[in-house]
N, C-alpha and C positions, 0 to 999 in steps of 0.2 A: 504493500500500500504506500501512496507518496504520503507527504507531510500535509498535503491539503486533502488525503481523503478523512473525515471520520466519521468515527462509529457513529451509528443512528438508533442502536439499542445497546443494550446491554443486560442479561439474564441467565438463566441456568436450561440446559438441555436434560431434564428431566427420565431419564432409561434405565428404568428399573427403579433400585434404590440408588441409583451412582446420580449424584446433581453434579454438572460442567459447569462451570462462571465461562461462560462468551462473550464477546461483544460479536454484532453487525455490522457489517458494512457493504454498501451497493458492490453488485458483483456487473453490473450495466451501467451505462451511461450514455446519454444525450449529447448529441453532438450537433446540433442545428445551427446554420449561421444565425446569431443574434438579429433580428432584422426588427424596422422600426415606424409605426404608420402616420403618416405624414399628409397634412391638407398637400392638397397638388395645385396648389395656388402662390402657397407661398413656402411650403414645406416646413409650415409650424407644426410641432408634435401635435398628435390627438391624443386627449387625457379621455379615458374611459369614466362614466359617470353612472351610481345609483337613484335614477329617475323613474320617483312615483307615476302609475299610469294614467293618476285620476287627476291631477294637478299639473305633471310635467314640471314637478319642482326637484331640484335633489337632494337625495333622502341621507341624513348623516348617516352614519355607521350607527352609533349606537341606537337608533331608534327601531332598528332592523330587527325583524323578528322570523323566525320559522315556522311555517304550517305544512300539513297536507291537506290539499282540496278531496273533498269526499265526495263529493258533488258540483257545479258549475255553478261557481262563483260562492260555496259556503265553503269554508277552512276552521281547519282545529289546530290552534297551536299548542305547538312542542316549548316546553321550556327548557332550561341548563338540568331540571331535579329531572325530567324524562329521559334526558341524553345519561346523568349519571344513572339512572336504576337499569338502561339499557346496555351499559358497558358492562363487560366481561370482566370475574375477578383472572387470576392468573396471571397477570398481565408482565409478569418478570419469570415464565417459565416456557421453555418449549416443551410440550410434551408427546412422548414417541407414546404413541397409542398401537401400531401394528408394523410388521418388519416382512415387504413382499417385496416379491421379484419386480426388476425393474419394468418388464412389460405389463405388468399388470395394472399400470395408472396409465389412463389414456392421455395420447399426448394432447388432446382440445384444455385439458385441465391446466396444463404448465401455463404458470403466468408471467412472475417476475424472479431473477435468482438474487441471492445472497452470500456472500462469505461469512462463514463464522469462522471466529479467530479466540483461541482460549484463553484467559487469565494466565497469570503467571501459576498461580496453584491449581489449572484446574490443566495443566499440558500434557501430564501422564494420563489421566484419563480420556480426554480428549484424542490423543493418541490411541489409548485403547479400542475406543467405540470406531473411532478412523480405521483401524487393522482391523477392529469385526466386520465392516459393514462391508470390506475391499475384500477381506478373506471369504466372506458367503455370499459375494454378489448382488446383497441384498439392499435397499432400499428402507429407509423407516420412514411412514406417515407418520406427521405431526400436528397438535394443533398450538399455534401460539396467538397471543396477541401483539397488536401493533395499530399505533395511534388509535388507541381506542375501541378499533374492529378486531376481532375474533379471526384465525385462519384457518387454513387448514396447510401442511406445506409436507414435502417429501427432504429427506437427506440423504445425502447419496456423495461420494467422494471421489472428488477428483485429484488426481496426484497426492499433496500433500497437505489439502483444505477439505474440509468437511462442506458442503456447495448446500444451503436451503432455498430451498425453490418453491414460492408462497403457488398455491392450484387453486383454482378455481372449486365452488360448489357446487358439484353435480346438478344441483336447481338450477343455476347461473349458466349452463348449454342450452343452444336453444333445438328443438326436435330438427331435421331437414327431413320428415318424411312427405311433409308438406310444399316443399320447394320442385312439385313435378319433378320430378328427375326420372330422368329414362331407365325401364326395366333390360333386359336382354331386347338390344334392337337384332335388325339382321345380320348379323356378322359371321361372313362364310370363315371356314378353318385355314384357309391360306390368309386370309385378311390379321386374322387373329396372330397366324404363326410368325409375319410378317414384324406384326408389331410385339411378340416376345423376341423377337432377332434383336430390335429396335432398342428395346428397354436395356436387353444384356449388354449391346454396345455403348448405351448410354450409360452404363454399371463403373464404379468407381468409388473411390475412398474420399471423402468429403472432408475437406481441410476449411476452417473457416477464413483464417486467414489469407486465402486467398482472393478473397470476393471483397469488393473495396467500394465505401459509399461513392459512388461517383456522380450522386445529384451534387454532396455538398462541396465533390472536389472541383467541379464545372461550377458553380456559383462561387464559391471562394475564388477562383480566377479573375471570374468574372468582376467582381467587388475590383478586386489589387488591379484590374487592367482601367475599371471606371475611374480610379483614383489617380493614375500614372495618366490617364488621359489615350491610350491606348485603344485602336478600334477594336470591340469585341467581336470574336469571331463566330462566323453561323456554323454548327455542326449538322449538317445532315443526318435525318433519322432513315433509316429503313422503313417504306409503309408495308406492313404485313395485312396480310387478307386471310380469311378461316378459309378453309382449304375445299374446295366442293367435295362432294363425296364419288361425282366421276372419277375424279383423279384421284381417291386416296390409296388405291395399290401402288401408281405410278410413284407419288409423295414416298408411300413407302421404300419402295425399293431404291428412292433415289436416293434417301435420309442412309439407307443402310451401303451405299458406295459411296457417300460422300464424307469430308474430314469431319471429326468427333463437332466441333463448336456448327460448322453448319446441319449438321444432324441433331443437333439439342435446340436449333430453331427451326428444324422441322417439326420433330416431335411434339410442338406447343401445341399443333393441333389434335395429337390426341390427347390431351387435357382440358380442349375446349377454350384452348387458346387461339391463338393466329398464325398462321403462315399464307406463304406466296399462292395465288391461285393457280 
């Protein structure tokens, strides 16, 4: 960790009878250019304001209140004694409630990860639980709190960090059996065998660091060439078109004789993506 990351929690990993002293710390991070919104007249900043709907006056802060509408146009408010009788006690403990294989949490769940990093007294254990979890392949669901909400999270180790990674609750998916989606269309056995060639060529070991923002690395340019006065340059995009279905053996076989990156934009259209007609 640098000297400007810090901890954002700090508590015990609860597994069994053994309690761990951890802190948190983001194991992500945001990386967006800073950008700033401006009248286009004069390019005076625009200050965001709380304006009443019934007045069009703006509303100080402390006068603000919370409700839910229950109905159109009646609200029930919430006070500060509802938010506290609705927080969670626990709130200084992760607790390992069950210990499964890593496929058995679906990946829709993963939300945001974490490092946990041990106290100075708590490294031998820490250590501990890190060689269980690496020696049985195993996974522990967890539930902790954080700012005040309730999680649920899995632990799971990577190299030489225990990695928590707050999931989603099973309520919080939303169904897709509703989103039409097509059953078995027609799809002859060559068509099909085609596109398992397709997939096994497109098969490889997935490095992440290879893959590199390149919105923010073309706008960051862009910024340092506006400022240097510099003309910015037009990149030409690729127009891609979904693929008709006369031609998808031909697509196919051509994705399957051609180099690997132009075969991974052919293949977009069996995902329902785009390619060349």
């Amino acid at each position: 960790m640098s000297e400007k990351t810090k901890s954002i929690w700090s508590g015990l990993i609860s597994f069994g009878l053994v309690n761990i002293p951890v802190e948190m710390f983001p194991a992500s991070k945001d990386t967006p250019i800073k950008l700033s919104y401006l009248h286009k007249k004069d390019l005076s900043p625009i200050r965001y304001a709380r304006i009443c709907l019934s007045n069009g006056e703006e509303v100080p802060y402390e006068e603000i209140v919370r409700g839910y509408e229950f109905q159109k146009g009646d609200y029930v408010i919430l006070d500060e004694k509802d938010f506290q009788k609705a927080r969670p006690s626990g709130d200084q403990n992760i607790e390992v409630l069950l210990l499964v294989n890593n496929n058995e949490v679906d990946i829709k769940l993963y939300d945001k990860p974490y490092y946990l990093v041990p106290a100075k007294q708590g490294r031998k254990a820490y250590v501990l639980l890190r060689e269980a979890l690496s020696k049985t392949g195993k996974i522990a669901v967890t539930r902790f709190v954080l700012k005040t909400r309730e999680h649920m999270g899995v632990l799971k180790t990577e190299g030489d960090v225990i990695l928590l990674n707050r999931i989603r609750y099973y309520s919080q998916i939303r169904d897709y059996s509703e989103l039409g989606l097509p059953k078995r269309e027609a799809v002859t056995e060559k068509e099909l065998k085609l596109a398992v060639e397709l997939v096994e060529k497109l098969s490889g070991k997935f490095v992440p660091r290879d893959y590199k923002d390149t919105y923010n690395e073309v706008l960051n340019q862009a910024v340092k060439n506006k400022i240097s006065g510099k003309k910015v340059s037009h990149i030409d995009k690729e127009i891609l078109y979904p693929t008709r279905v006369p031609d998808l053996m031909a697509k196919l076989r051509a994705s399957l004789g051609s180099p690997r990156q132009e075969a991974l934009r052919g293949g977009q259209a069996l995902q329902g993506g785009q390619a060349r007609p």
